[in-house]
N, C-alpha and C positions, 0 to 999 in steps of 0.2 A: 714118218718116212723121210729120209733125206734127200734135203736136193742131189740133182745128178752132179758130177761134177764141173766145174766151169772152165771153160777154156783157158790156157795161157795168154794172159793179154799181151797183145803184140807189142816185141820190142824187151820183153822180158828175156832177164839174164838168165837167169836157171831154172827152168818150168819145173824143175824134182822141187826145188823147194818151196813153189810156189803151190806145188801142191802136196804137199809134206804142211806147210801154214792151212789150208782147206782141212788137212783130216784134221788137226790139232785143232783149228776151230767147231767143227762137228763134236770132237770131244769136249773138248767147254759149254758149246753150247748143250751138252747133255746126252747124244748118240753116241755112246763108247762103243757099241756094236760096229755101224759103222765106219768110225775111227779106223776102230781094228781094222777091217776088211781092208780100210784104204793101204793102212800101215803097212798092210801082210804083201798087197800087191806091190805097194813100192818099195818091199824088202827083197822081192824076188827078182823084182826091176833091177834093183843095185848090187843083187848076186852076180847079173851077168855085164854092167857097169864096171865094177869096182871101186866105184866112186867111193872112197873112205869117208869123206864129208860129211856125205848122204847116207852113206850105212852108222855112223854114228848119230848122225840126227835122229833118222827114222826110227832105231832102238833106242835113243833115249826117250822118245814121245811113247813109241810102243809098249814101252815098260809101264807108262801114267794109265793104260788102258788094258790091263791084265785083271782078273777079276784074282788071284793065285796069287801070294807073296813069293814063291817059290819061281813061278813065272816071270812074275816083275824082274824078281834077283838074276835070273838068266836073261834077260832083255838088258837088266841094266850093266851087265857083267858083255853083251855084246856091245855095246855103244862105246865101252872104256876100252875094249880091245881094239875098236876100230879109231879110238882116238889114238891109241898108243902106236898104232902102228903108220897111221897117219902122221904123230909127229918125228917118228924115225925117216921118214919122206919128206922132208920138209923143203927140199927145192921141188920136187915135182909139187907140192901142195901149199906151196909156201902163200899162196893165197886166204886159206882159209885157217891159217896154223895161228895167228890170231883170235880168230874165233873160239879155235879148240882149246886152246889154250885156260880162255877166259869160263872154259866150259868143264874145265876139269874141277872145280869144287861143287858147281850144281852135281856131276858123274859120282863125285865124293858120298858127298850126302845123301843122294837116292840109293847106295849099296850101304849106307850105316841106316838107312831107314829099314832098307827090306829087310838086312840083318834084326834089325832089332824086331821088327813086325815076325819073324821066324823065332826069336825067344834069341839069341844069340848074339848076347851083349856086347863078349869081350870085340866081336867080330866088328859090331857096331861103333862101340869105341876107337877101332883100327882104323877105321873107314872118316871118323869126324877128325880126327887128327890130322887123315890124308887133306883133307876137304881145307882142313886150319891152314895146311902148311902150302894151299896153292890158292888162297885168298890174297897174295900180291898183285892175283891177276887181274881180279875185277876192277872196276873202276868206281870213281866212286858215285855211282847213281843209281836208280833205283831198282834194279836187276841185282849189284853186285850190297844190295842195302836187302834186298830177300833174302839172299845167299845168307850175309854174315845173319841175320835174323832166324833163319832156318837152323841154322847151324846153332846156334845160341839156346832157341826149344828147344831142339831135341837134344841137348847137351841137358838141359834140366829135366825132359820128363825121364833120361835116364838116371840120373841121379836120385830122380823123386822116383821111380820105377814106378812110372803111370804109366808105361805105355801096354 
């Protein structure tokens, strides 16, 4: 059973993400059920928000918690619409367009994974290219050292067609 959830400690900047970090650690720690639930409520939360930030975060984490490839694929195919339209806003958002930015090759790669987890290679291929061609953003530390890593597997188990 999970704990309930915890309060915003005071003095914090953006309670969504504070608690958007709570379900993503529930799903680590192994409650994907859970997860989910929290996801779903803070996606309905951000429907009537419009926080772009939040609605791309929240489907990218929600997509990690899809039992479905076909699932994952549309959660992660929301999170990159909501990046893309976020960085077309880029004075109202220009806070967090950093972020997203550095977030479009992790976006990349989780739609060349689902693809390829659906049999759908060429799609797969399309998608790691994307992911190649916005690895300027990362930095170089151990976030943007997963990424290029990520990126590098799944470029060989399609080649080796292990997946």
């Amino acid at each position: 059973m999970a704990e309930p959830q915890r309060e915003v400690p005071e003095g914090a900047e953006d309670a969504t993400m504070v608690r958007i970090g709570q379900a993503v650690m529930l799903h680590r720690g192994g409650d994907r059920e859970e997860a989910r639930n929290r996801f779903a409520a803070l996606w309905e939360e951000s429907e009537a928000s419009g926080h772009l930030f939040h609605r791309c975060t929240i489907a990218h984490y929600m997509a990690d918690t899809q039992d479905d490839p076909a699932d994952e694929l549309r959660w992660d195919l929301r999170a990159l619409s909501a990046a893309d339209a976020l960085t077309q806003e880029q004075v109202r958002w220009g806070t967090h367009l950093l972020a997203v930015r550095a977030l479009y090759p992790s976006l990349y790669l989780n739609l060349a994974a689902d693809h390829a987890k659906l049999g759908n290679e060429l799609a797969a291929r399309r998608e790691l290219g994307r992911a190649r061609d916005r690895l300027g953003a990362l930095g170089e530390d151990s976030y943007g050292e997963g990424i290029r890593s990520a990126i590098d597997r799944l470029e060989r188990q399609l080649a080796d067609d292990i997946l």
